[in-house]
N, C-alpha and C positions, 0 to 999 in steps of 0.2 A: 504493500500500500504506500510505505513511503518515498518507494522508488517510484511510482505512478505520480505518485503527487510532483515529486522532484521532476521528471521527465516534462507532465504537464507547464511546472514555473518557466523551465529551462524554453517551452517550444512557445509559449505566453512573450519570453522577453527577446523571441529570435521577429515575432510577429510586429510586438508592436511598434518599431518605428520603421518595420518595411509595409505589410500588408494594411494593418492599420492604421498606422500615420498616411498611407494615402488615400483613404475612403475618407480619415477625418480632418483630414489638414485641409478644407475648403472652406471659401466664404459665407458666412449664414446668411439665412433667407429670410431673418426676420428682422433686419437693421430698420431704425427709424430715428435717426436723432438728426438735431438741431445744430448748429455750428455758430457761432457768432465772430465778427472781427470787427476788428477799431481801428482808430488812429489813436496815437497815444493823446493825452488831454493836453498838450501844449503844443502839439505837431499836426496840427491838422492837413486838411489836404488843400490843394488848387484846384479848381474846377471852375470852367465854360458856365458863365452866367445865361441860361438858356433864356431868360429874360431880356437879355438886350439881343438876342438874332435876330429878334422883329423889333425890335426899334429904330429908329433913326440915328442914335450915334452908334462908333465904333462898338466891337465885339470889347466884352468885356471879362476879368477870371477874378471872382471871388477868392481869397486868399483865406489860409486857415480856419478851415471849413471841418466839424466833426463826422464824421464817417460811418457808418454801420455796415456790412457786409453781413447777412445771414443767409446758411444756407440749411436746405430742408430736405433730407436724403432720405430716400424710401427704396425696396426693393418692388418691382414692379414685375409682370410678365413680358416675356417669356423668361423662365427662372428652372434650371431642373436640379438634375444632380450633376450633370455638368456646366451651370453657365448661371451666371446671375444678371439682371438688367437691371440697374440704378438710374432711380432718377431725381433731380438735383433740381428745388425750387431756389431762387438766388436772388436775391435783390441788393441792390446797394441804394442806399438812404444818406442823405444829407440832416444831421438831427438837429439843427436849428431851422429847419421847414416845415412844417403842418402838411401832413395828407400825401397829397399826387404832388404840391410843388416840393418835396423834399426827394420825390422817387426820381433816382439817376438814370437805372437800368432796372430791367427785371427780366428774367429766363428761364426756363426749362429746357434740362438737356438729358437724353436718355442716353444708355450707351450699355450693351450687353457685354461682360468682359467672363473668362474662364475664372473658374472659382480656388484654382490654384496657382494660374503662375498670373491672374492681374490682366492681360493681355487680349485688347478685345477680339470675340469674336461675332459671327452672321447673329442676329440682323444687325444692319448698319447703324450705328448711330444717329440723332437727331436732336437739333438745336431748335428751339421756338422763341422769340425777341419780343413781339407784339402779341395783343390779346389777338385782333384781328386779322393775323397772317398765319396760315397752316407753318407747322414746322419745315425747318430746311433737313433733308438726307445729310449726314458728315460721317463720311470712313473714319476710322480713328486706325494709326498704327502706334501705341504709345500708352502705356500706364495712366492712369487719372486718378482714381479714387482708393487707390493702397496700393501695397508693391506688394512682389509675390513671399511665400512663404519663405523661410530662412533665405532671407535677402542679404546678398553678397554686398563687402564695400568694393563695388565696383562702377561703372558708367550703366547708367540705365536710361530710356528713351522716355518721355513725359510728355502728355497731351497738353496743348494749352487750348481752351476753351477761346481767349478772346483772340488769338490770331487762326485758328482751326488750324493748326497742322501742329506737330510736337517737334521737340528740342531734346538736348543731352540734360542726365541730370545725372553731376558729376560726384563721386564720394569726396566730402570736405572731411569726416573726424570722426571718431566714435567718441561721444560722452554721452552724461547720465539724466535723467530727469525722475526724481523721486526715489533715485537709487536704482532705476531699471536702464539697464544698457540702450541707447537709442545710437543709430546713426542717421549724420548729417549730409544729406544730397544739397547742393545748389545748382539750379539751370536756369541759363543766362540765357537772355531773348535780347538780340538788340539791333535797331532800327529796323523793325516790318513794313515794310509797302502793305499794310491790311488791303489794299484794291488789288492787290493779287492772290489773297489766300479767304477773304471773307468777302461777305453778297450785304454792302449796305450800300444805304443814298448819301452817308457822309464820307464816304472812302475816297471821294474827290466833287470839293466844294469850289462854286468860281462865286466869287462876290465883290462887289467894286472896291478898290485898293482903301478908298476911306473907309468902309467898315473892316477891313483886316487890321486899320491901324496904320497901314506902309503909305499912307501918303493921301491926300486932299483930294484929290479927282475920283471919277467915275469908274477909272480904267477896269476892265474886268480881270481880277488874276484869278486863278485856280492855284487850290493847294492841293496836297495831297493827306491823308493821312497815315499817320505811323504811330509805330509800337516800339518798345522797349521794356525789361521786367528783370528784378531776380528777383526769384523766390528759392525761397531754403526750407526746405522738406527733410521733416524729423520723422522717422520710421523707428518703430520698434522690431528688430531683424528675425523673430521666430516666426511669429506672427503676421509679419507685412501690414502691421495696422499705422496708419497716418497718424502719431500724438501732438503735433502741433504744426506751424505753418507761420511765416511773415516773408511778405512778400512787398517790391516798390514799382506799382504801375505805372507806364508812364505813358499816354497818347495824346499826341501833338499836330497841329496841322503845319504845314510847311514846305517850300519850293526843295529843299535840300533836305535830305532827312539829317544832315549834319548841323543843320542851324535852324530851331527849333522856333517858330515865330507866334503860332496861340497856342497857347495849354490847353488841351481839351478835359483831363483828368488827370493828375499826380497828385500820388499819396502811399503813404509806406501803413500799410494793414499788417494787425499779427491774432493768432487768434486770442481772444481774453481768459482772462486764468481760470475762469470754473470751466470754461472747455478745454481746456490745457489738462486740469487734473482728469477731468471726466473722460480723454482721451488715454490720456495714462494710465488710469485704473482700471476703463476693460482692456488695453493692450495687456495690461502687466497680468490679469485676469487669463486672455488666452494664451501667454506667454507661457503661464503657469501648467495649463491643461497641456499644453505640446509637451511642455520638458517628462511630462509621466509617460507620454507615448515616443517621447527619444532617448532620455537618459535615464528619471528614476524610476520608471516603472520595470524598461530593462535591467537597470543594478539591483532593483529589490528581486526580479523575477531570476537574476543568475544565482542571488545571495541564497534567497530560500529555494534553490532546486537542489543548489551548492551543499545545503546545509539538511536540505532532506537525502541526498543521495548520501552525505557523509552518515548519517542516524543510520539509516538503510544497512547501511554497512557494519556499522559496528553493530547493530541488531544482529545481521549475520550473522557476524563473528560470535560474538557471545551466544547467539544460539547454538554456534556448531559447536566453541569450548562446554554448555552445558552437557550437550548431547556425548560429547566424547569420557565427559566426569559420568555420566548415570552409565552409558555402555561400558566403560572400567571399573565402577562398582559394580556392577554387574557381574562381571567377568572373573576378580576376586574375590566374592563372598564365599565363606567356607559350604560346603555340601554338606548336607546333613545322610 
């Protein structure tokens, strides 16, 4: 019996970080949380006074503006036991604005990606901008919403949502947050032509040189718009779960993407601390559940097979030494 049991520990801790860990090392299907990001309280952002587009004087950029970024992620269909589809409510708000004049953007973006290694698969993704405009089709080739499981520090490929197409997202460090090992990605985005990679009506504005600011006359100029970013993505590496995030947007209209002439939006967001810990504590949560199915449930499972095939044996033993005492009393007891 103790050699079955031992046998079983021993075939228990060869399973579960091969057979096991890969039925369970996948993304759940019942995510629903909230996300929030700021500007810090004395760093506010720049942002395109949409107030003066229709006015009569020049374009105008509000200066030190507070920020809100909330995002609102839900698993959606199609969803199995291979593939999850998220989808992502997002707004950013201006918080000294009441109502709709404080709303900057707002979106939904769905995106199906594999539930182990992060990396989307069919169906195609999709962007939605306006209430009144069906969503856009977007391929995605590029991580978004977590990296895969025991995430290497390596270069990894990263979706950006506002230029639609992805970038490198490079290993900066390994340090800690709450005592749990994270590592630190940064992917640099810098100057986008967005009227080659995104479908809007401001990806190239012509408007007469006095309202640009460039000068007194009518003259019609056309800018363009562009992009620039980095953002530093904190992973926890068992798990692949996203624990925090700051990032510095930056879109501009401009003849030269090199000299940057209206601010359309800049602002450096990071996520706020109750979503910082509340990410940390289910990472460090699944962190927990994996290390049973890669290292300690294998060390307890080699210890007690270890530990029952040793009992096993000296049960043996001492059984054969009694057995050899009763058959040599046996064997000397005088005859009557």
């Amino acid at each position: 019996m103790l050699a079955g049991a031992g046998g079983f520990a021993i075939v228990l801790a060869v399973l579960l970080p091969t057979l096991v860990y890969d039925r369970l090392a996948v993304t759940p299907l019942d995510i629903a949380a909230t996300t929030v990001a700021t500007t810090a309280e004395d760093a506010g952002a720049e942002v395109l006074d949409a107030q003066t587009i229709a006015g009569s004087g020049p374009l105008s950029i509000d200066t030190n503006v507070p920020l809100t970024l909330q995002r609102f992620i839900t698993v959606e269909d199609p969803s199995d036991a291979d593939r999850v589809t998220f989808q992502v409510g997002a707004t950013v708000r201006r918080a000294d604005r009441a109502g709709d004049a404080g709303l900057l953007t707002a979106s939904v973006d769905r995106v199906t990606s594999d539930r182990r290694t992060g990396l989307p698969v069919e169906p195609a993704g999709s962007l939605q901008t306006t209430v009144d405009s069906p969503a856009v089709p977007l391929l995605r080739n590029g991580l978004q919403h977590r990296f895969p499981f025991d995430t290497q520090p390596i270069t990894y490929t990263v979706y950006d949502a506002t230029a639609w197409t992805s970038f490198e997202a490079n290993f900066v460090e390994e340090t800690r947050m709450e005592g749990l090992p994270i590592y630190h990605f940064r992917s640099v985005v810098s100057e986008v032509d967005l009227s080659t990679t995104t479908q809007s009506p401001i990806n190239s504005v012509t408007l007469p040189a006095s309202k640009w600011g460039v000068g007194d006359g009518d003259e019609p100029i056309t800018m363009k718009r562009w992009y620039s970013n980095v953002r530093d993505i904190y992973v926890e590496p068992t798990s692949g779960s996203l624990v925090w995030g700051e990032e510095t947007p930056y879109q501009y209209f401009a003849r030269d993407s090199a000299v940057p002439e209206i601010t359309i939006f800049k602002a450096a967001l990071a996520l706020d601390e109750v979503g910082r810990l509340e990410q940390v504590a289910s990472a460090r949560d699944a962190a927990d559940k994996l290390a049973w199915l890669t290292s300690r449930g294998p060390a307890v499972g080699y210890a007690v097979g270890g530990c029952c095939f040793i009992a096993a044996i000296a049960v043996a033993v001492i059984g054969s030494r009694r057995s050899r005492r009763a058959a040599s009393g046996m064997s000397t007891s005088p005859r009557r």
